[in-house]
C-alpha positions in Angstrom: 4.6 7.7 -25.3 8.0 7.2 -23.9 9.1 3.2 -23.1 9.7 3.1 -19.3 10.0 -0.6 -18.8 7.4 -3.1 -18.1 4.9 -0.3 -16.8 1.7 -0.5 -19.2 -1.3 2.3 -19.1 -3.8 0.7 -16.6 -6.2 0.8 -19.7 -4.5 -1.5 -21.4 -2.7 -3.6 -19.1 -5.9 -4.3 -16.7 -8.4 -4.8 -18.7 -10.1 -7.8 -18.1 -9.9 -10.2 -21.4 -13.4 -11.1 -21.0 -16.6 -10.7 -19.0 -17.1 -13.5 -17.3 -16.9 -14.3 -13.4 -13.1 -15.2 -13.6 -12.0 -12.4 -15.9 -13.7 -9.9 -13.8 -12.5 -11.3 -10.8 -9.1 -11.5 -12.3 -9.3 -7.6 -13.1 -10.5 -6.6 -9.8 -8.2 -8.3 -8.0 -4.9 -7.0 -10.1 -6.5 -2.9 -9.4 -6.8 -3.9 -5.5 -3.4 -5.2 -5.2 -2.5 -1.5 -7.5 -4.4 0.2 -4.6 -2.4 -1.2 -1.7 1.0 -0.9 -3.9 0.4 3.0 -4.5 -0.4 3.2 -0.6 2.3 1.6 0.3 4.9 3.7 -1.6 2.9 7.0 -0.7 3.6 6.1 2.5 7.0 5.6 2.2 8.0 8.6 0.1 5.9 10.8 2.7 8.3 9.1 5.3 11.7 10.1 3.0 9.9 13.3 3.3 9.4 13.7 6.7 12.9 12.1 7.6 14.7 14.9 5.7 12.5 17.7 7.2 13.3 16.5 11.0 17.1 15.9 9.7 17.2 19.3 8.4 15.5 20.6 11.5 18.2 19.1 13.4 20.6 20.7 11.2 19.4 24.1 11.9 18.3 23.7 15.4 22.0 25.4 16.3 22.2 23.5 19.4 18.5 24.5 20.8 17.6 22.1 22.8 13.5 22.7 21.7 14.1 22.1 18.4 16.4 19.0 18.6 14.0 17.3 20.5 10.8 18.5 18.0 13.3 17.2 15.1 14.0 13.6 17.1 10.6 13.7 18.0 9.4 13.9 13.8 11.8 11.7 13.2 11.0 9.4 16.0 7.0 9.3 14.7 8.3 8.9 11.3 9.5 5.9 11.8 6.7 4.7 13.9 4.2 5.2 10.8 6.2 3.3 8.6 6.5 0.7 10.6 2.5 0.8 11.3 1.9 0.6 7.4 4.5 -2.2 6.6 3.5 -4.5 9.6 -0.3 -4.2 9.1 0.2 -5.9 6.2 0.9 -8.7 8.7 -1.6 -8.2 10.9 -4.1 -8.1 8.3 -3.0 -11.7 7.1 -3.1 -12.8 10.5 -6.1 -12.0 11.5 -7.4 -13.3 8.2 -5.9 -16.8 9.3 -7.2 -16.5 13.0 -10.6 -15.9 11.0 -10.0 -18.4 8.3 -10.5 -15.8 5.5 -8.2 -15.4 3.0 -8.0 -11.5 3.2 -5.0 -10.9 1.4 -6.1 -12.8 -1.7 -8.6 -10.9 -2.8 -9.9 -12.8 -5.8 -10.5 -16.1 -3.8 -12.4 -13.7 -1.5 -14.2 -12.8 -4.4 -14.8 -16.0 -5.5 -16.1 -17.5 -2.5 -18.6 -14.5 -2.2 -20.1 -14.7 -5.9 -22.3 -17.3 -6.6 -21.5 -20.2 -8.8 -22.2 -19.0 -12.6 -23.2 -15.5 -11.7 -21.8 -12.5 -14.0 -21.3 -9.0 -13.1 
């Protein structure tokens, strides 16, 4: 296997070291935060995508007046959705706070909903 860094095989880099309440918790919340991290950077490579698409469309549109506003229009709703993902990040925390749960810390979410001395 070739060494690319500080990246580790999810096998044996989340892996909970034992069992118990806290080491599952521990685990589930490092794959949730994974979840949200490979969203995120979908998202953002489909928007590289899409922003060369509508720039290539604009390219090509050889002064059409149709397909330069389709392309500014992709480009235009491009942007848009990137902005949506990154800022509902924020909205998510704040609505957690205007709730008073800790959303975006998943393991004390956990924690606060498994009883005392229970294990998975």
């Amino acid at each position: 296997m070739a060494d690319i860094g500080s990246i580790q095989p999810i096998v044996e880099a989340r892996a909970p070291e034992t069992m118990d309440s806290a080491g599952f918790i521990a685990s589930l919340e490092l794959y949730i935060g994974d979840i949200i991290g490979i969203i995120t950077t979908l998202a953002a490579l489909f928007f590289i995508v899409y922003a060369f698409l509508a720039a290539y469309q604009m390219v090509t549109a050889g002064g059409d007046s149709g397909k330069v506003t389709k392309a500014k229009d992709r480009l235009t709703w491009g942007v848009l959705g990137l902005v949506l993902i990154v800022a509902t990040y924020s909205i998510i925390g704040l609505i957690g706070s205007l709730v008073g749960i800790s959303i975006l810390n998943p393991g004390e979410l956990i924690q606060s909903i498994v009883p005392k001395g229970a294990t998975p």
